[in-house]
Every structure is written in structure tokens, then in C-alpha cells.
N, C-alpha and C positions, 0 to 999 in steps of 0.2 A: 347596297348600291346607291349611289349620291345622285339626286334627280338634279339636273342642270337645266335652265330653261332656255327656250330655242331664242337665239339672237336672228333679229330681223328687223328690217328699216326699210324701209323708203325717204327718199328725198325728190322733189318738183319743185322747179323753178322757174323763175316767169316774170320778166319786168319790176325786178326786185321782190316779188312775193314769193314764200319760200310755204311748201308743207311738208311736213318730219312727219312718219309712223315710227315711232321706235320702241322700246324694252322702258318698261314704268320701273323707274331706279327702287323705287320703294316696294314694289309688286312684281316681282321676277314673272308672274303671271298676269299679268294685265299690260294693254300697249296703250299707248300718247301721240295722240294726234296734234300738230303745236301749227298752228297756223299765224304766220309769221307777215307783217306789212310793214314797210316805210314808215314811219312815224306813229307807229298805234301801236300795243300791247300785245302782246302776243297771247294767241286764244287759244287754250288746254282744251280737250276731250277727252276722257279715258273710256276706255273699251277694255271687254273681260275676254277677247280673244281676238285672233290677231285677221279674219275675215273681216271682221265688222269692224273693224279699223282702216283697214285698205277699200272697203266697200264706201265707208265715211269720206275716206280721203276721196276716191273718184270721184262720189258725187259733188264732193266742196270744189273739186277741180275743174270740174263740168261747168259747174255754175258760173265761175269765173267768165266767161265767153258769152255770156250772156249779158 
């Protein structure tokens, strides 16, 4: 039986700033949190499951507002 890994994303957007959870191209098991700004580099996270990815993401989101 051929093990597939679970496809999952999130995307947030917000006065041009962008955050991705998605599927690690290279890691079919691990996810990418890509935190994305106007003129600045875009900043990598990797997480080895897809809780503490979305947990990562809320928290970076929260922060925003502050």
C-alpha cells in the first residue's frame, strides 16, 4: 500500500503581508511556514508536523496587531 502525505495549507493575508503553511517539497512530512513582507525576504520555518505549524502561524499572526 503506497503511503501519500496529507496535503494541507493555509494562507493569511493582511496589508500586503502574506503567511503560507504548506507541504515541505522536499519532506512530504514536514510543513513550511513562509512569512512573506513588501520588500524584505521571505522568512522559512520548518516544522515536523502540521499542529505546530499552524500553532507557529497563529502565534506570528497574533503578533502582527501588536
Amino acid at each position: 500500500m503506497a503511503l501519500r502525505p496529507f496535503a494541507f495549507s493555509v494562507r493569511l493575508r493582511d496589508k500586503g503581508r502574506t503567511l503560507r503553511v504548506r507541504n515541505d517539497p522536499k519532506n512530504p512530512r514536514a510543513y513550511l511556514l513562509e512569512d512573506e513582507r513588501p520588500g524584505e525576504a521571505t522568512r522559512v520555518r520548518n516544522h515536523r508536523d502540521a499542529p505546530a505549524a499552524v500553532k507557529d502561524a497563529a502565534s506570528t499572526w497574533r503578533k502582527r496587531l501588536n
